[in-house]
C-alpha positions in Angstrom: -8.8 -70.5 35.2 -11.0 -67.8 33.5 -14.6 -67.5 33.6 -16.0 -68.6 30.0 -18.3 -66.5 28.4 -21.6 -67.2 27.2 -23.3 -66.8 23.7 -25.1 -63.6 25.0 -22.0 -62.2 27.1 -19.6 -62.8 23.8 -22.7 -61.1 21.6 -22.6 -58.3 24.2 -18.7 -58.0 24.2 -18.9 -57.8 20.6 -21.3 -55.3 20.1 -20.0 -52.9 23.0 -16.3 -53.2 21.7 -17.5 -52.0 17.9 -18.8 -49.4 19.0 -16.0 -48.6 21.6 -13.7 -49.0 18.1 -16.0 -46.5 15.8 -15.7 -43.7 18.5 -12.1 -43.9 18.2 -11.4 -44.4 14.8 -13.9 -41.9 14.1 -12.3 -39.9 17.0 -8.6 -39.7 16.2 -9.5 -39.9 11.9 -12.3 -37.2 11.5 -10.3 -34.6 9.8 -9.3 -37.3 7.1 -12.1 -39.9 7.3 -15.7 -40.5 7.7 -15.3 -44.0 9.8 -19.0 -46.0 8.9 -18.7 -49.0 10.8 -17.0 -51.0 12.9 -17.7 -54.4 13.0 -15.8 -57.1 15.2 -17.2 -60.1 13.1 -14.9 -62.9 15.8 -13.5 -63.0 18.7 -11.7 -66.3 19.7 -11.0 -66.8 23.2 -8.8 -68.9 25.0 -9.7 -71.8 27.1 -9.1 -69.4 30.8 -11.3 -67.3 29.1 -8.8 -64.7 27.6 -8.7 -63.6 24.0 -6.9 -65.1 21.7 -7.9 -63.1 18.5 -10.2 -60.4 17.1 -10.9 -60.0 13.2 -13.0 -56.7 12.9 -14.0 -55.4 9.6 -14.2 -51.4 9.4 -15.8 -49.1 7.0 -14.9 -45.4 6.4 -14.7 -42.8 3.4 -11.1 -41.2 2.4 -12.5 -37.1 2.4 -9.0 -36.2 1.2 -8.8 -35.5 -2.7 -7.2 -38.1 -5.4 -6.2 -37.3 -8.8 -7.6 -40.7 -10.0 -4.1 -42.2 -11.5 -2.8 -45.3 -10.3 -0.2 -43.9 -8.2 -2.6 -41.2 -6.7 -4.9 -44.3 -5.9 -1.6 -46.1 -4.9 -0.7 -43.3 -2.1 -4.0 -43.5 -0.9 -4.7 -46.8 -0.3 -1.3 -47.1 1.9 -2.4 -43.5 3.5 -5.7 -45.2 4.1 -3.7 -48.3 5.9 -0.8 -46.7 7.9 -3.6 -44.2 9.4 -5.6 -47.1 10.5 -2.8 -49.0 11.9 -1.5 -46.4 13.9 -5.0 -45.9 15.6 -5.4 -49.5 16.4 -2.1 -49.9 17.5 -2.4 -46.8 19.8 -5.8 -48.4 21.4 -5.5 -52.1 22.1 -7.6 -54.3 24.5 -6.4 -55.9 27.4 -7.0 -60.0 26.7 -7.7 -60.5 30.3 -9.4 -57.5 31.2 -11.3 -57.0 28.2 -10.2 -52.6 28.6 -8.4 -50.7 26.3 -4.7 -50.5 27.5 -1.6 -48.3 26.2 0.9 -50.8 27.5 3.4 -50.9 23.9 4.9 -53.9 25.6 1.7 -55.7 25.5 2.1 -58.9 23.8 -0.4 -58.5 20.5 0.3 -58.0 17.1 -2.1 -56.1 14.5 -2.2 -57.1 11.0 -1.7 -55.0 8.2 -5.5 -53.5 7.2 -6.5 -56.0 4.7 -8.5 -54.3 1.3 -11.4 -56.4 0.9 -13.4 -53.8 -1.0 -12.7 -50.0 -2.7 -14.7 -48.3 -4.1 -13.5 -44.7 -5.8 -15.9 -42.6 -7.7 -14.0 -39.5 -8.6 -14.6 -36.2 -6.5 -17.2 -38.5 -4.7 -16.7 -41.2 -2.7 -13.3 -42.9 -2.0 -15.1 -45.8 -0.1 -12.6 -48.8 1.8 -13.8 -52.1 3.4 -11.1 -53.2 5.4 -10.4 -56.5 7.6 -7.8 -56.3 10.5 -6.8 -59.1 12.7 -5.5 -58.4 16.7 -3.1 -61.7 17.2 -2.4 -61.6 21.4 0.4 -63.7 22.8 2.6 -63.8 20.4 
Protein backbone atom coordinates (compact mmCIF):
# COMPACT_ATOMS: atom_id res chain seq x y z
CA UNK A 1 0.00 0.00 0.00
CA UNK A 2 0.85 3.69 -0.74
CA UNK A 3 1.89 6.18 1.57
CA UNK A 4 -1.11 8.69 2.15
CA UNK A 5 -0.54 12.11 1.89
CA UNK A 6 -1.17 14.79 4.31
CA UNK A 7 -3.17 18.05 4.13
CA UNK A 8 0.17 20.06 3.77
CA UNK A 9 1.89 17.30 1.35
CA UNK A 10 -1.46 17.35 -0.94
CA UNK A 11 -1.39 21.49 -0.63
CA UNK A 12 2.24 21.22 -1.69
CA UNK A 13 1.54 18.73 -4.52
CA UNK A 14 -0.96 21.03 -5.72
CA UNK A 15 0.74 24.05 -5.76
CA UNK A 16 4.07 22.66 -7.23
CA UNK A 17 2.17 20.74 -10.08
CA UNK A 18 0.25 24.28 -11.20
CA UNK A 19 2.96 25.70 -11.65
CA UNK A 20 4.80 22.69 -13.33
CA UNK A 21 1.47 22.92 -15.76
CA UNK A 22 1.73 26.96 -16.44
CA UNK A 23 5.39 26.47 -17.61
CA UNK A 24 4.31 24.17 -20.06
CA UNK A 25 1.26 25.36 -21.32
CA UNK A 26 2.80 28.66 -21.42
CA UNK A 27 5.91 26.86 -22.87
CA UNK A 28 4.58 24.85 -25.86
CA UNK A 29 1.45 27.89 -26.48
CA UNK A 30 3.43 31.20 -26.30
CA UNK A 31 3.26 32.00 -29.96
CA UNK A 32 -0.64 31.69 -29.79
CA UNK A 33 -1.48 32.19 -26.10
CA UNK A 34 -0.79 34.20 -23.07
CA UNK A 35 -1.41 31.08 -20.49
CA UNK A 36 -2.51 33.25 -16.89
CA UNK A 37 -2.95 30.55 -14.54
CA UNK A 38 -3.06 27.24 -13.85
CA UNK A 39 -4.88 26.04 -11.08
CA UNK A 40 -5.27 22.32 -10.01
CA UNK A 41 -8.48 23.07 -7.83
CA UNK A 42 -8.62 18.76 -6.78
CA UNK A 43 -6.82 15.99 -6.76
CA UNK A 44 -8.51 12.68 -5.58
CA UNK A 45 -6.29 10.00 -4.58
CA UNK A 46 -6.69 6.54 -4.23
CA UNK A 47 -6.69 4.58 -1.07
CA UNK A 48 -2.57 3.12 -1.87
CA UNK A 49 -2.09 6.66 -2.26
CA UNK A 50 -2.10 6.98 -6.11
CA UNK A 51 -4.24 9.46 -8.09
CA UNK A 52 -7.28 8.90 -9.08
CA UNK A 53 -8.26 12.28 -10.67
CA UNK A 54 -7.14 15.92 -11.31
CA UNK A 55 -9.67 18.81 -12.18
CA UNK A 56 -7.40 21.94 -13.01
CA UNK A 57 -8.86 25.10 -14.16
CA UNK A 58 -6.55 27.17 -16.65
CA UNK A 59 -6.54 30.70 -17.73
CA UNK A 60 -4.93 32.18 -20.94
CA UNK A 61 -5.67 34.89 -23.64
CA UNK A 62 -6.18 33.79 -27.57
CA UNK A 63 -3.32 36.62 -29.17
CA UNK A 64 -4.42 35.33 -32.57
CA UNK A 65 -7.05 37.73 -34.35
CA UNK A 66 -10.97 37.01 -34.72
CA UNK A 67 -13.29 38.64 -37.01
CA UNK A 68 -16.05 38.71 -34.26
CA UNK A 69 -18.81 36.53 -36.24
CA UNK A 70 -20.18 33.56 -34.75
CA UNK A 71 -18.24 31.24 -36.82
CA UNK A 72 -14.91 33.22 -36.42
CA UNK A 73 -15.71 32.84 -32.57
CA UNK A 74 -16.85 29.23 -33.41
CA UNK A 75 -13.15 28.32 -34.95
CA UNK A 76 -11.63 29.80 -32.11
CA UNK A 77 -13.08 28.44 -29.31
CA UNK A 78 -12.34 24.69 -30.77
CA UNK A 79 -8.71 26.16 -31.80
CA UNK A 80 -8.55 27.23 -28.24
CA UNK A 81 -9.53 23.49 -27.05
CA UNK A 82 -7.71 21.12 -29.45
CA UNK A 83 -4.39 23.26 -28.66
CA UNK A 84 -4.92 22.65 -25.01
CA UNK A 85 -5.64 19.12 -25.40
CA UNK A 86 -2.79 18.28 -27.28
CA UNK A 87 -0.47 19.93 -24.57
CA UNK A 88 -2.01 18.06 -21.76
CA UNK A 89 -2.18 14.99 -23.49
CA UNK A 90 1.56 15.35 -24.54
CA UNK A 91 2.54 15.95 -20.62
CA UNK A 92 0.73 13.64 -18.20
CA UNK A 93 1.62 12.69 -14.63
CA UNK A 94 2.56 9.51 -13.45
CA UNK A 95 -0.31 8.49 -10.70
CA UNK A 96 2.30 6.64 -8.72
CA UNK A 97 5.17 8.60 -9.14
CA UNK A 98 3.58 11.85 -9.07
CA UNK A 99 6.40 12.89 -12.53
CA UNK A 100 5.47 13.87 -15.76
CA UNK A 101 5.67 10.81 -18.11
CA UNK A 102 5.34 10.44 -22.09
CA UNK A 103 4.22 6.88 -21.87
CA UNK A 104 0.90 7.20 -24.68
CA UNK A 105 -0.03 3.77 -23.31
CA UNK A 106 -0.51 5.18 -19.86
CA UNK A 107 -3.88 4.45 -18.69
CA UNK A 108 -5.52 8.19 -18.21
CA UNK A 109 -7.93 9.91 -20.12
CA UNK A 110 -8.19 13.87 -20.53
CA UNK A 111 -11.44 15.50 -20.90
CA UNK A 112 -12.42 17.66 -23.47
CA UNK A 113 -11.34 21.56 -22.05
CA UNK A 114 -14.58 22.49 -20.53
CA UNK A 115 -15.61 26.62 -21.32
CA UNK A 116 -16.68 27.83 -18.07
CA UNK A 117 -16.04 31.51 -19.00
CA UNK A 118 -15.12 33.75 -22.44
CA UNK A 119 -14.69 36.70 -22.59
CA UNK A 120 -14.02 38.46 -26.24
CA UNK A 121 -13.61 42.18 -26.47
CA UNK A 122 -12.82 42.83 -30.09
CA UNK A 123 -9.06 43.49 -31.05
CA UNK A 124 -8.54 43.19 -27.27
CA UNK A 125 -8.83 40.49 -25.22
CA UNK A 126 -10.05 37.01 -26.28
CA UNK A 127 -10.00 35.77 -22.61
CA UNK A 128 -11.00 31.66 -21.83
CA UNK A 129 -11.54 30.01 -18.41
CA UNK A 130 -11.32 26.53 -18.97
CA UNK A 131 -11.85 23.34 -16.62
CA UNK A 132 -10.08 19.95 -17.58
CA UNK A 133 -10.38 16.78 -15.86
CA UNK A 134 -7.24 13.86 -15.97
CA UNK A 135 -9.40 10.42 -15.37
CA UNK A 136 -6.35 7.60 -14.60
CA UNK A 137 -7.24 3.92 -14.74
CA UNK A 138 -9.57 3.75 -16.99
Amino acid sequence: MGKKLTDKERDRMIEVLSEKYKFLLTNDLMKTYDVQSVLIDEIILNDDGSIEEINMEIVLDYLGSCDGDSYSIGHMLRRISEDVSDVLYKYVIDNKTFKFTRDESFPVQVSEPFFLTFDYKADETHLARLWVKYEYGL
